[in-house]
C-alpha atoms as one frame of an Amber mdcrd trajectory, in Angstrom:
protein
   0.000   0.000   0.000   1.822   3.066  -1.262   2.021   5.894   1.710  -0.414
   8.326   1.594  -0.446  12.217   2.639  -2.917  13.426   5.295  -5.907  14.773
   3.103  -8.679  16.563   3.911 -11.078  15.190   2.096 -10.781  11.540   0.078
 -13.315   9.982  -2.259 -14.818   6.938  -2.950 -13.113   6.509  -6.203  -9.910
   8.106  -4.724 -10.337   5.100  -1.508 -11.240   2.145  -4.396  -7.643   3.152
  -6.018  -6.372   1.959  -2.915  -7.866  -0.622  -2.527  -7.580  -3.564  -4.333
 -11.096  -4.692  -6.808 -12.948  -1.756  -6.208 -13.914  -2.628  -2.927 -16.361
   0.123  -2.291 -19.795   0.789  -3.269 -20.410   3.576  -5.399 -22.413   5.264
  -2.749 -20.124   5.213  -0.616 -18.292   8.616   0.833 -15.617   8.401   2.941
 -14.272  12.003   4.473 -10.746  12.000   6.012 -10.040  16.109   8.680  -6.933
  16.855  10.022  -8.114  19.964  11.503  -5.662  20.095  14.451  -4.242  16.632
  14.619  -7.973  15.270  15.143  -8.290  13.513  12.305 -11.932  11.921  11.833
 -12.892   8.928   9.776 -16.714   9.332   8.564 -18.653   6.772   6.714 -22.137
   7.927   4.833 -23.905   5.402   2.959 -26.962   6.187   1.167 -28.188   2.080
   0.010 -29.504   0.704   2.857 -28.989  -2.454   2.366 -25.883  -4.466   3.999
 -22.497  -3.872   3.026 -20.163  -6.361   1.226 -17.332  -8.064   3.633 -14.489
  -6.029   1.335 -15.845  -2.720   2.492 -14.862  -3.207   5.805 -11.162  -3.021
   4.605 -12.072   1.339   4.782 -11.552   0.643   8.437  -8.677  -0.984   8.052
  -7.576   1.989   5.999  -7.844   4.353   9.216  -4.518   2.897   9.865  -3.093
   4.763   7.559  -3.971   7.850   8.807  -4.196   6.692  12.723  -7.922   8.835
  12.793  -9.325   9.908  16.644 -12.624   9.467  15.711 -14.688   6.623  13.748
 -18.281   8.411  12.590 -20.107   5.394  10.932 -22.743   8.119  10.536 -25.993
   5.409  10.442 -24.468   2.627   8.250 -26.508  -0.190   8.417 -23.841  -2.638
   9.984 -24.790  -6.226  11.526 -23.902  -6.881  15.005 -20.990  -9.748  14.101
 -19.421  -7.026  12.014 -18.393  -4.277  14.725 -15.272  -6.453  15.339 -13.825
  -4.748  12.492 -14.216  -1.613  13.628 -12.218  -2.774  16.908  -8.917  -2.761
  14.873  -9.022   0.940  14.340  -6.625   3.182  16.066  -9.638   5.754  16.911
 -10.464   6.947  20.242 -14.104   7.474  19.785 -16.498   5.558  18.305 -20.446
   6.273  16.636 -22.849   4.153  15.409 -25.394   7.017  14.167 -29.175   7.546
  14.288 -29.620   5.397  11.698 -28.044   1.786  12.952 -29.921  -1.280  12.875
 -29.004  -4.899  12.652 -29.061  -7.167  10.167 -32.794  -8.600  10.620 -35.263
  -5.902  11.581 -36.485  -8.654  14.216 -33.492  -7.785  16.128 -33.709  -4.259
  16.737 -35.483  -4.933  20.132 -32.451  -7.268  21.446 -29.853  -5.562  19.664
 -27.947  -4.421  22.604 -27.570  -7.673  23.702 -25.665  -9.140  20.319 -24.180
  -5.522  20.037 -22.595  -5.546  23.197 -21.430  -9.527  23.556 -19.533  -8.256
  20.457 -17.522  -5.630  22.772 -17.107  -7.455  25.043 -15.382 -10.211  23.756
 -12.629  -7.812  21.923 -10.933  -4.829  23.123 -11.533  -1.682  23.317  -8.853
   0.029  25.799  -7.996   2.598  23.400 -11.866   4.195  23.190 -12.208   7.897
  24.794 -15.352   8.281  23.086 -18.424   6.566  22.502 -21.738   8.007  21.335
 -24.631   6.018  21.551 -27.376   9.083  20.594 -30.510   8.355  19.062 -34.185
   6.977  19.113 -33.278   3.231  18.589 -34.888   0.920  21.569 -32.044  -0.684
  23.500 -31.672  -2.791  26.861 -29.656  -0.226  28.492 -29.349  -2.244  31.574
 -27.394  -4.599  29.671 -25.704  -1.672  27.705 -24.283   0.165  30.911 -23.099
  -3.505  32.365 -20.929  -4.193  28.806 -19.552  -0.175  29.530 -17.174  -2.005
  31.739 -15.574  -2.926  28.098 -14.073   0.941  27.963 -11.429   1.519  31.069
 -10.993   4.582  29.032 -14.166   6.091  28.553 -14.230   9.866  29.003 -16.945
  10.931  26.800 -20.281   9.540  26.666 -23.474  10.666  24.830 -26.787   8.860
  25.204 -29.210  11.480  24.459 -32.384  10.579  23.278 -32.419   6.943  24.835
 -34.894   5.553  27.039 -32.288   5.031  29.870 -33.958   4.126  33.159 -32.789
   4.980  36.426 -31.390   1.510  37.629 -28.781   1.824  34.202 -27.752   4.934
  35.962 -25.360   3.437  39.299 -23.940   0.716  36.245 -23.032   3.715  34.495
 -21.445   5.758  37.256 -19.349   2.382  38.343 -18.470   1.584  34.758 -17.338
   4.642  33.649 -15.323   6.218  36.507 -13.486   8.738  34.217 -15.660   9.967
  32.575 -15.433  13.767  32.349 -18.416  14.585  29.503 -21.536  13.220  30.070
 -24.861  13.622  27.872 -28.153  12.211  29.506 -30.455  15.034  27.662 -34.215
  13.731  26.798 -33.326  10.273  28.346 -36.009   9.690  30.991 -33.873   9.230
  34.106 -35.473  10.401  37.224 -32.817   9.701  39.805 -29.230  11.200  38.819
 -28.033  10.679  42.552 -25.370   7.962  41.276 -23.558  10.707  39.575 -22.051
  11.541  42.383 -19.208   9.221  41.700 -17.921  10.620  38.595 -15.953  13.178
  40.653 -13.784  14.001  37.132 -16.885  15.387  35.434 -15.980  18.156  33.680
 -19.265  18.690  31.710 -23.323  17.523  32.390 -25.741  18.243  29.503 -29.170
  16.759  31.087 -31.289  19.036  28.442 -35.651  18.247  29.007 -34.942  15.919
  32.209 -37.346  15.026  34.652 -35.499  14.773  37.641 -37.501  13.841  40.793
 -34.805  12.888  43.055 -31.132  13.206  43.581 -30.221  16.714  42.838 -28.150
  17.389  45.622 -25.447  14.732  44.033 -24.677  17.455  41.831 -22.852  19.429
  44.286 -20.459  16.459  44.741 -18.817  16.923  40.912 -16.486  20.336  42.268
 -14.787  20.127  38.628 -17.573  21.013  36.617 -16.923  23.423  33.915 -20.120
  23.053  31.723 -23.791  22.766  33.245 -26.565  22.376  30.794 -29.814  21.826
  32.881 -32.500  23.871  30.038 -36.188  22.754  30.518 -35.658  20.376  32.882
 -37.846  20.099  36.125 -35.338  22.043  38.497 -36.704  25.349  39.068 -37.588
  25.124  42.667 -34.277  23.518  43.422 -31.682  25.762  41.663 -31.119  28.666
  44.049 -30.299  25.944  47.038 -28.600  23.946  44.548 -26.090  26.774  43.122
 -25.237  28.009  46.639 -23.707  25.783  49.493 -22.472  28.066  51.189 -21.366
  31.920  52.516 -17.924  32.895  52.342 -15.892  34.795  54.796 -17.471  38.415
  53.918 -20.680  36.821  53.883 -20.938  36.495  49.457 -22.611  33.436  48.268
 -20.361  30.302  47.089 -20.948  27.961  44.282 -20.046  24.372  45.117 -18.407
  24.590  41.049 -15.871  26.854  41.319 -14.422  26.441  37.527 -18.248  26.481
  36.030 -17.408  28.444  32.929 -20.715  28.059  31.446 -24.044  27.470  32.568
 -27.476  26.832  30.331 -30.762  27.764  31.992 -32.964  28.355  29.157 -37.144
  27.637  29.816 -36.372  27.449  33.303 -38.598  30.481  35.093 -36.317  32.203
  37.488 -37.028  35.410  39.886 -34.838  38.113  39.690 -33.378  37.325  43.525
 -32.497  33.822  42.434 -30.868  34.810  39.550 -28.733  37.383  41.387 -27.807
  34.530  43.854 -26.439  32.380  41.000 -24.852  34.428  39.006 -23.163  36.429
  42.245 -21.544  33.016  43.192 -19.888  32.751  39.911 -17.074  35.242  39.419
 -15.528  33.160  36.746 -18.367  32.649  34.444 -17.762  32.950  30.541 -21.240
  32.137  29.348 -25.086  32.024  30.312 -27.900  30.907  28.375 -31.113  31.972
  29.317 -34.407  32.572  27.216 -36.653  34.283  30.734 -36.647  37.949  29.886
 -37.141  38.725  33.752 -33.509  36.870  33.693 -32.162  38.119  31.251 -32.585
  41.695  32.786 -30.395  40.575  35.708 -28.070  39.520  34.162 -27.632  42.567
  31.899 -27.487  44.572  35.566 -25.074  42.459  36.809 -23.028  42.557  33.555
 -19.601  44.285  35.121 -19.339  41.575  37.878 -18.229  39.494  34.859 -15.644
  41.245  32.615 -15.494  38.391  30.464 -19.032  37.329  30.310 -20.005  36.830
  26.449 -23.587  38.391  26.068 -24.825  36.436  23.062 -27.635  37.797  20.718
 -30.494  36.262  18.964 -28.405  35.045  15.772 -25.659  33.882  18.341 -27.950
  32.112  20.421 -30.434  30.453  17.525 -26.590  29.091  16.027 -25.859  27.435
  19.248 -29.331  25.802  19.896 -29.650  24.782  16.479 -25.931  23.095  17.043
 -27.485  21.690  20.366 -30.724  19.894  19.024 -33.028  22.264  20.879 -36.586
  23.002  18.801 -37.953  24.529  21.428 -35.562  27.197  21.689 -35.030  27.964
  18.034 -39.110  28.586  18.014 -39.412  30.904  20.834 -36.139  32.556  19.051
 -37.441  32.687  16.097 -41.458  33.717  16.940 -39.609  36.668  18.994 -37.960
  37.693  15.722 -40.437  37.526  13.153 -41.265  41.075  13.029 -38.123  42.821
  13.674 -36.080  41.172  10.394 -36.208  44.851   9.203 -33.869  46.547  12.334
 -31.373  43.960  11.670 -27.965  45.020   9.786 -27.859  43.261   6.422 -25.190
  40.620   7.674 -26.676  39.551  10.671 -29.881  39.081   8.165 -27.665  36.851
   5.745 -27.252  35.123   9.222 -30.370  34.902   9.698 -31.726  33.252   6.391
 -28.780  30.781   6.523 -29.762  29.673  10.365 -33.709  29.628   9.075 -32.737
  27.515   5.893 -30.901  24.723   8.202 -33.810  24.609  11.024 -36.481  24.144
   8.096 -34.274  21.434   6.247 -33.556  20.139  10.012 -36.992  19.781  11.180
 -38.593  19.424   7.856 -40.744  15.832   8.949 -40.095  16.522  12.926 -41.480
  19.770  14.082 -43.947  20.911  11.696 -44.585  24.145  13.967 -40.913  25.047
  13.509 -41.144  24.184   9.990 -43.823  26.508   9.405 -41.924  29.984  11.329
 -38.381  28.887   9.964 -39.756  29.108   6.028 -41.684  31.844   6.382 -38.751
  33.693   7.611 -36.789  32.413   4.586 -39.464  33.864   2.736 -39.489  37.289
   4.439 -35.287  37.618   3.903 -35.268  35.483   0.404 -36.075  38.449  -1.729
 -33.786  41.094  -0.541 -31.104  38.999   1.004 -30.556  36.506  -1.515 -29.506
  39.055  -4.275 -26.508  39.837  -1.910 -25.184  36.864  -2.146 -22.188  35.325
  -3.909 -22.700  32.952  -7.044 -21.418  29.843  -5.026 -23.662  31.254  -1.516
 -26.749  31.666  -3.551 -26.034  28.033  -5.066 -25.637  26.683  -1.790 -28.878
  28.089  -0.201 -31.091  27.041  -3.191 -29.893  23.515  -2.758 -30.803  23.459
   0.998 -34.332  25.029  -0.044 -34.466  21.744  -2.309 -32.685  19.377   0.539
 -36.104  20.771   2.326 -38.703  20.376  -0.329 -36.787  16.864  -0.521 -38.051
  15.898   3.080 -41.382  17.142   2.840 -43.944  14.679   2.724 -47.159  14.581
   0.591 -49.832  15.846   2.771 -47.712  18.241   4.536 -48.711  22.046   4.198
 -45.408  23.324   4.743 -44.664  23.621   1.508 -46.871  26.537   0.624 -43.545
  28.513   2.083 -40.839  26.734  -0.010 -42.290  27.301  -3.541 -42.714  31.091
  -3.442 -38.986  31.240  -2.639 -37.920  28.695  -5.169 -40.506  30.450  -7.974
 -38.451  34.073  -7.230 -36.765  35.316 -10.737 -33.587  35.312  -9.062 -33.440
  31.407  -8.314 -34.912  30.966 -11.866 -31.996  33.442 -13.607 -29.359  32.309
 -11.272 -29.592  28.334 -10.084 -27.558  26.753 -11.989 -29.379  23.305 -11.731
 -32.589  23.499 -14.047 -32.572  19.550 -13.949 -32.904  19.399  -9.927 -35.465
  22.217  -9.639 -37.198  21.044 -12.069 -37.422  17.649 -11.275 -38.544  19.023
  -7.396 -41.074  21.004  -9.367 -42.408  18.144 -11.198 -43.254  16.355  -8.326
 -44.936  19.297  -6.452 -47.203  19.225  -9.737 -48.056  15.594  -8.687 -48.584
  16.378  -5.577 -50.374  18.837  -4.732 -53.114  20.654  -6.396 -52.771  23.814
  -3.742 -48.806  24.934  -5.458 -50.047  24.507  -9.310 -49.953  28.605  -9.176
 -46.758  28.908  -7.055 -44.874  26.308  -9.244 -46.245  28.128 -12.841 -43.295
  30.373 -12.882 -40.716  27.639 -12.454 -41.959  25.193 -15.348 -42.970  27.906
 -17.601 -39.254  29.528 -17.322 -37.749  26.116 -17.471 -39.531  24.851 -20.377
 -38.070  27.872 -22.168 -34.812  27.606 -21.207 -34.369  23.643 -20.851 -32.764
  21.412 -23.497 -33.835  18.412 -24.468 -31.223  16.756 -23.400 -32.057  18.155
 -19.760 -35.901  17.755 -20.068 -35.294  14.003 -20.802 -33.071  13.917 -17.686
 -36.226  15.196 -15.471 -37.168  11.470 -16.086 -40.851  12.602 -16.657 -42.830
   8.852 -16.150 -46.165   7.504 -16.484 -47.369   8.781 -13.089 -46.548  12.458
 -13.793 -48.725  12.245 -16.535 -51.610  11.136 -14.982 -51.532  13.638 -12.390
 -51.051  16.071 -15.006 -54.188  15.180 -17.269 -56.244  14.953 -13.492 -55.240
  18.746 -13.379 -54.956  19.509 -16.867 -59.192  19.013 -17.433 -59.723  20.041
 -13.181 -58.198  23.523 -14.589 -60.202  23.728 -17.706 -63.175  23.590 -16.054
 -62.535  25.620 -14.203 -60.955  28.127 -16.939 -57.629  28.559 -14.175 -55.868
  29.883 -17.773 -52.544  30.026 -15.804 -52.521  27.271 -14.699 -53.344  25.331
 -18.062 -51.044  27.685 -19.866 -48.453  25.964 -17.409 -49.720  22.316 -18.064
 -49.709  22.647 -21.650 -46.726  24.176 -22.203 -44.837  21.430 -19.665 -46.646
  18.466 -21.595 -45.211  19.616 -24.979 -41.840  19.867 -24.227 -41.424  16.671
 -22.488 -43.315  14.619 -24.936 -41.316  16.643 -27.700 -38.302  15.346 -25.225
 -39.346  11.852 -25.647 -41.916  10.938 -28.219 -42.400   7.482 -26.767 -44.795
   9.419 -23.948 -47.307  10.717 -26.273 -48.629   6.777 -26.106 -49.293   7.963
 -22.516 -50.788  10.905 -22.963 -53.438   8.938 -25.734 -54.074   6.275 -22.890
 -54.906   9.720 -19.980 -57.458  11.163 -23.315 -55.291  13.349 -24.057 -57.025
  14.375 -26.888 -60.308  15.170 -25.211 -58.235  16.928 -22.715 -56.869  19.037
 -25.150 -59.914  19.977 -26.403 -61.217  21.253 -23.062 -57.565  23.039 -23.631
 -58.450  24.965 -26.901 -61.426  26.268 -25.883 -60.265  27.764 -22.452 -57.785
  28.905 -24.225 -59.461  30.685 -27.441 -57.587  34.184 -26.314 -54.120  33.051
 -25.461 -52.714  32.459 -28.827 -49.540  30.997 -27.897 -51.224  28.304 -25.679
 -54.035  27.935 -28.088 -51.280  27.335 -30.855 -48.948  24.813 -28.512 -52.431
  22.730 -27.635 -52.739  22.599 -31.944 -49.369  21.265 -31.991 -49.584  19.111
 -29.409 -53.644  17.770 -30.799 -51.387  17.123 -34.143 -48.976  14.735 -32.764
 -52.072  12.778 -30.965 -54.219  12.973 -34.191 -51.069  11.412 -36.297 -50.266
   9.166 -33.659 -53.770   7.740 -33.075 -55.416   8.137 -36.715 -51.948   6.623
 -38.318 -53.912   3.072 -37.044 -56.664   3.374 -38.937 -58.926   3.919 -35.574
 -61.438   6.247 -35.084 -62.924   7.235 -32.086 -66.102   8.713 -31.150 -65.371
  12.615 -30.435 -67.090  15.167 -28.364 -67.841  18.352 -29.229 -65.419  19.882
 -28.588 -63.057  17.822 -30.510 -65.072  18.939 -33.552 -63.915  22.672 -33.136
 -60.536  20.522 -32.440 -60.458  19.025 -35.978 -61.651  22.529 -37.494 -59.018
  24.602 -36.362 -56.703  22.063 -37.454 -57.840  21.979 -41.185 -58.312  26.247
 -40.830 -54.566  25.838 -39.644 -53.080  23.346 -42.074 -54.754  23.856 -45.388
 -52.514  26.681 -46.444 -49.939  24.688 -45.382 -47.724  22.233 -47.122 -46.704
  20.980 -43.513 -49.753  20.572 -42.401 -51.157  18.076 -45.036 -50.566  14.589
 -43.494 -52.279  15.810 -40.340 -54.669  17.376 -43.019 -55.524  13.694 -44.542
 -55.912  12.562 -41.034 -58.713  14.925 -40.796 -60.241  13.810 -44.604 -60.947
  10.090 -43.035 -62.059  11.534 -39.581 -64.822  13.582 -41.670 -65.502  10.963
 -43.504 -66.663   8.607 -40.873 -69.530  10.249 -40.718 -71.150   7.699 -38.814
 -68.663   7.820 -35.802 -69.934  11.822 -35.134 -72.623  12.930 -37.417 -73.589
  16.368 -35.028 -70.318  17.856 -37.180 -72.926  17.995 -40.291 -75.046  20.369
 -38.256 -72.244  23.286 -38.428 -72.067  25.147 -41.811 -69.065  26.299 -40.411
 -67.178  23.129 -40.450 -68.767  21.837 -43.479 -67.072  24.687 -45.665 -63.594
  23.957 -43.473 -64.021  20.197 -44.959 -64.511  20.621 -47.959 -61.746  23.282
 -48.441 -59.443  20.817 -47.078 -60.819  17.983 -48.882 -60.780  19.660 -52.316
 -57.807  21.226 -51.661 -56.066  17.809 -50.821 -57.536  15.971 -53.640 -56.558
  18.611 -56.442 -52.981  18.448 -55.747 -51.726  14.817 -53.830 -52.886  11.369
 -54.411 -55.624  10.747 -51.563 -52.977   7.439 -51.010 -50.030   9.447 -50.147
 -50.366  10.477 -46.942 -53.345   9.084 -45.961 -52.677   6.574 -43.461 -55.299
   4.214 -44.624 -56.015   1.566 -47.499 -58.134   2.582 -50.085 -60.573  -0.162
 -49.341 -61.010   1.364 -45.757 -61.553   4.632 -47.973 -64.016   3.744 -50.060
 -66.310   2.235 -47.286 -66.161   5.615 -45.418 -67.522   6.984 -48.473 -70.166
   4.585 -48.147 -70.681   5.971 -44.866 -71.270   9.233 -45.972 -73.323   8.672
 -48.913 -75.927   6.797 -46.594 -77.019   9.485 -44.934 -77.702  11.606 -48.171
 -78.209  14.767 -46.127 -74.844  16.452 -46.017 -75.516  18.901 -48.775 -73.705
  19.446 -52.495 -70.591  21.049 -50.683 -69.322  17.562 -48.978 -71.238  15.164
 -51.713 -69.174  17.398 -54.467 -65.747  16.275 -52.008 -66.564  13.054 -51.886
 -67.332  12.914 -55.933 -63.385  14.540 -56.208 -62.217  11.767 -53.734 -63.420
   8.758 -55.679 -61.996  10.502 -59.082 -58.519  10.601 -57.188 -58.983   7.382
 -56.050 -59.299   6.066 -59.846 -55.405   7.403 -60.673 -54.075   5.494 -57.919
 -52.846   1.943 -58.790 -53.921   0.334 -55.550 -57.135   1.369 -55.938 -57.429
  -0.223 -59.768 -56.086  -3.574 -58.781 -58.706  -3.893 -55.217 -61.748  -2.624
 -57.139 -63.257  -3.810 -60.368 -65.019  -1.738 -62.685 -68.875  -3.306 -61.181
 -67.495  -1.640 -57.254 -66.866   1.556 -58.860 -69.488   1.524 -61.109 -72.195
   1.469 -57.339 -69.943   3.990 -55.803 -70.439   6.537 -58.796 -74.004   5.315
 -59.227 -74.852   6.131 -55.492 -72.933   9.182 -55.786 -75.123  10.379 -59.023
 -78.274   9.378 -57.133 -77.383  12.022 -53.941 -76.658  14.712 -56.252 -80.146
  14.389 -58.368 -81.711  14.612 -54.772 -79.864  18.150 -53.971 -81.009  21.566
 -54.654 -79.518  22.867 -57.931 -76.370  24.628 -57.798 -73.268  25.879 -59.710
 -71.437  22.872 -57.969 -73.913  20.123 -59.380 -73.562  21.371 -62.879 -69.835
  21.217 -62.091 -70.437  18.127 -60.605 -72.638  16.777 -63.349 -70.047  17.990
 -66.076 -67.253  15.865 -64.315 -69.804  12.736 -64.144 -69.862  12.953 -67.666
 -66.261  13.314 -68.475 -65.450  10.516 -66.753 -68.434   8.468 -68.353 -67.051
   9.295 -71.725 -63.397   8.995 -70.382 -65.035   5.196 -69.322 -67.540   4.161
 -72.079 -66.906   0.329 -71.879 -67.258   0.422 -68.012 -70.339   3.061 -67.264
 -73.454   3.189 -69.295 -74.664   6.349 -70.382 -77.742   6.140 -68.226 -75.378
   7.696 -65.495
């Protein structure tokens, strides 16, 4: 193994060059710090499912760098596995929030396997271990194996249902240990403590203590006290001050407490002058009680090093320290005072509300909601500020957040105004990603159609295809787009179907194999609901034509026809309007011809003069200068019957009877047609032709008609008989 440079940051692919046949997933991120000789080791895997024996070998790699601290940062390891991790050179150890065992089954009894596994190896170089995290242990078996670490001197257990027996195991087990972290862990009796006389730091954040406070006086090295929102309040004067000394002052059994966290804990102003009096060497105080907060201010020169932290300070540090409840009555107290603040501590400010939202996007939806609409209240102004690479990185945490929320939330009513702003949609440099997070907020959620217009209108424009194919558009999308697309016509929301319709078109003009799905949603009858929202927005009106034209060519080119509504007639008409001038136009033209002639399939279209004239332009127009075969999608067999169609009903006046009559006499020039029908087949179909025009009103069109009846007679003598 060649020798290796510390680095501060290595790759996967740089770690699978090391290591001999690509031992590591492709997933997998491994993140080397030196940051004053402390290097860390960090493993972040995003497949869930178990890693391969060979990857293990990254731990063996820690050698080379002789890392303090192993992060396995939620890897899904099995129990019989951790042995590996024993070989490290580290000094602390994590598991993660997200560590299970191998078979879900186990997660009830995995400190039992997890901790056989320690014990049996050893572990007398580990400072550290940090056990954090809502996973369901047997912690009175965990704090028995803790006898596995004669060198503890950190331990974290926060958010662990620890009960009160684990506590003396813990004391006796851990002897010198000098940080402890039992915050939101459900012990009641902390009078064990008393025994870890080295402990240098207590964070016991949200505890419920009932009994055993006075033990607390016995730990004389305490530096850092963290005791916010737990059930002390009537206890913390007596508990602060032992005794008087020898001009009477108030003592502190902690004489090196440096810092000291009191925040939701209601104190009077007299007890907070008899803490803070006892204190001379305090560096730090965290309170939220205004009433305390006033004393302290008072009593400001009795500390001439005392760091008086302000709202941005203190919403940093909770936000580091996992404390919601904080950062909301931080952040409700700030809401309408953005304005007073200087334009860097407001930069501050949107960064600290982007991390709690994208923190407690699917945790606290309360401090979801005040967090983004204080992004929203500093996006506008603030974000223009910003650098190219700061703007970059606070629209991706806006779409880390719209990543975690979930479907029925309403939270995201404040994300997509932001992400909609014209200076995300001029400046991201990501189209694919927003769009993509854009496309699924369509989906999802009827209530953002207006918020996320702006964003796939813009994109749309601006998108390649290339990039629109990599939104990976899919079946599903279009379904919930066709729901919408005909919710919003009936509605005649024009916005909102100007934003459907343009979005449909470019991604099935992306990837043509899609417009199958959009015939199998009725995508044409939706797109007639389209045209006629849309009659006074020309450039949606004209992107619906385009968009009916692929569908007609698509569907028609199989020789079906479907039974239209009404609206699909004014459909077909503004088709032929559109593409009888021109030469474009004609094979979705011809479609049209065998759509009117299946007169059967919609006969209410012979009731509108209006489209009437529009088919026979397009019919004469088609005949007189291509082959009816050309283009027309259909065998002239299938043509010929439609004209059969038509001339049954006898009833659609000279203008489509005189269309038909040029039909047939195209037909007659077109070799297919003379090899499938013999002279006695188009003999009846010119017959029955003759007989509807004797039965219509007389007209410059029969007597053209007529004329061209006998032309071809004489043109045929052997075939008709005069008596045409």
């Amino acid at each position: 193994m060649p020798e290796i440079a510390p680095l501060t940051l290595l790759s996967a692919q740089k770690v699978a060059e090391l290591i001999e046949n690509d031992a590591l997933p492709i997933k997998l991120c491994i993140k080397l710090s030196d940051k004053a000789s402390n290097q860390v080791l960090a493993v972040f895997y995003d497949n869930y499912g178990d890693l391969n024996e060979r990857t293990w070998k990254t731990i063996y790699l820690s050698g080379m760098f002789a890392p303090s601290v192993l992060d396995l940062g939620g890897v899904p390891i099995g129990w019989n596995e951790l042995p590996a991790c024993q070989s490290g050179t580290y000094t602390r150890f994590k598991l993660g929030h997200r560590h299970r065992t191998e078979r879900e089954e186990e997660v009830v009894s995995e400190a039992a396997l997890l901790f056989r596994v320690l014990n049996e190896t050893s572990w007398d170089h580990l400072t550290g271990l940090d056990w954090s995290g809502r996973r369901r242990l047997k912690w009175y078996s965990a704090a028995t194996m803790l006898s596995s670490f004669p060198s503890l001197t950190t331990l974290n257990v926060a958010n662990q249902q620890v009960p009160s027996r684990a506590v003396p195991k813990i004391a006796s087990n851990c002897p010198q240990l000098r940080h402890l972290n039992i915050s939101e862990t459900g012990i009641q009796n902390i009078g064990p403590l008393e025994r870890l006389e080295h402990l240098e730091v207590l964070i016991m954040h949200n505890l419920d203590v009932e009994s055993g406070v006075d033990a607390l006086k016995s730990l004389r090295k305490l530096r850092v006290l963290d005791m916010s929102t737990s059930e002390l309040t009537h206890t913390l004067p007596a508990l602060f001050v032992v005794e008087q000394s020898r001009n009477g002052a108030a003592a502190s059994p902690w004489r090196e407490l440096r810092s000291i966290d009191i925040g939701g804990l209601e104190m009077s102003p007299e007890a907070m002058r008899t803490i803070i009096r006892a204190h001379p060497k305090l560096g730090e105080i965290l309170i939220l009680d205004n009433t305390a907060s006033r004393v302290v201010m008072e009593q400001h020169h009795l500390w001439p090093g005392l760091q008086v932290l302000g709202e941005i300070d203190l919403l940093k540090r909770y936000l580091a320290l996992d404390r919601p409840a904080f950062l909301l009555a931080i952040l409700e107290s700030m809401q309408n005072s953005t304005h007073l603040l200087t334009p860097e501590h407001r930069y501050d400010l949107l960064k600290i509300s982007l991390k709690v939202s994208r923190k407690y996007a699917k945790v606290d939806e309360q401090l979801m909601e005040i967090s983004s609409e204080l992004t929203e209240q500093l996006w506008e102004d603030t974000s223009r500020k910003l650098s190219n690479a700061e703007f970059q990185r606070a629209v991706g945490m806006l779409l880390d957040i719209a990543d975690q929320i979930e479907r029925d939330q309403d939270t995201d009513q404040h994300i997509w105004p932001i992400l909609a702003c014209e200076n995300v949609l001029e400046r991201y440099a990501d189209p694919v990603r927003l769009g993509r997070a854009a496309l699924r907020i369509l989906r999802e959620s009827f209530a953002t159609y207006m918020i996320c217009n702006r964003i796939v209108l813009h994109l749309m424009r601006t998108m390649s295809s290339q990039q629109i194919k990599q939104l990976q558009v899919h079946v599903g999308h279009f379904r919930a787009m066709f729901s919408a697309l005909e919710e919003f016509a009936d509605l005649e929301m024009k916005p909102n179907v100007r934003c459907l319709v343009f979005l449909i078109e470019a991604v099935a003009n992306a990837d043509t194999s899609l417009v199958t799905a959009i015939l199998a949603f009725g995508g044409l009858g939706r797109f007639a609901k389209v045209l006629v929202v849309c009659d006074s927005d020309q450039e949606c009106e004209q992107a619906a034509l385009r968009m009916t034209r692929q569908l007609f060519t698509r569907r028609f080119g199989k020789g079906e026809i479907p039974k239209l509504s009404d609206q699909l007639y004014h459909v077909l008409a503004k088709l032929m309007v559109r593409d009888i001038s021109s030469h474009e136009g004609l094979s979705v033209s011809y479609m049209c011809v065998h759509t009117l002639l299946a007169a059967s399939a919609f006969p209410r279209m012979w009731d509108s003069p209006h489209l009437i004239n529009i088919a026979d332009k397009a019919i004469v127009r088609l005949v007189a200068n291509y082959p009816p075969s050309a283009n027309i999608g259909i065998g002239c067999d299938e043509l010929c019957r439609r004209i059969e169609w038509c001339l049954e009903e006898r009833n659609f006046g000279s203008r489509l009877m005189f269309a038909l009559w040029n039909v047939l006499m195209g037909l007659t020039t077109v070799p297919e047609f003379k090899e499938k029908y013999d002279a006695s087949n188009v003999k009846q179909l010119v017959e029955e032709i003759a007989c509807g025009i004797i039965e219509l009103e007389g007209s410059e069109k029969i007597v053209k008609m007529a004329q061209s009846i006998v032309t071809f007679r004489d043109s045929n003598p052997s075939t008709y008989p005069s008596s045409i």
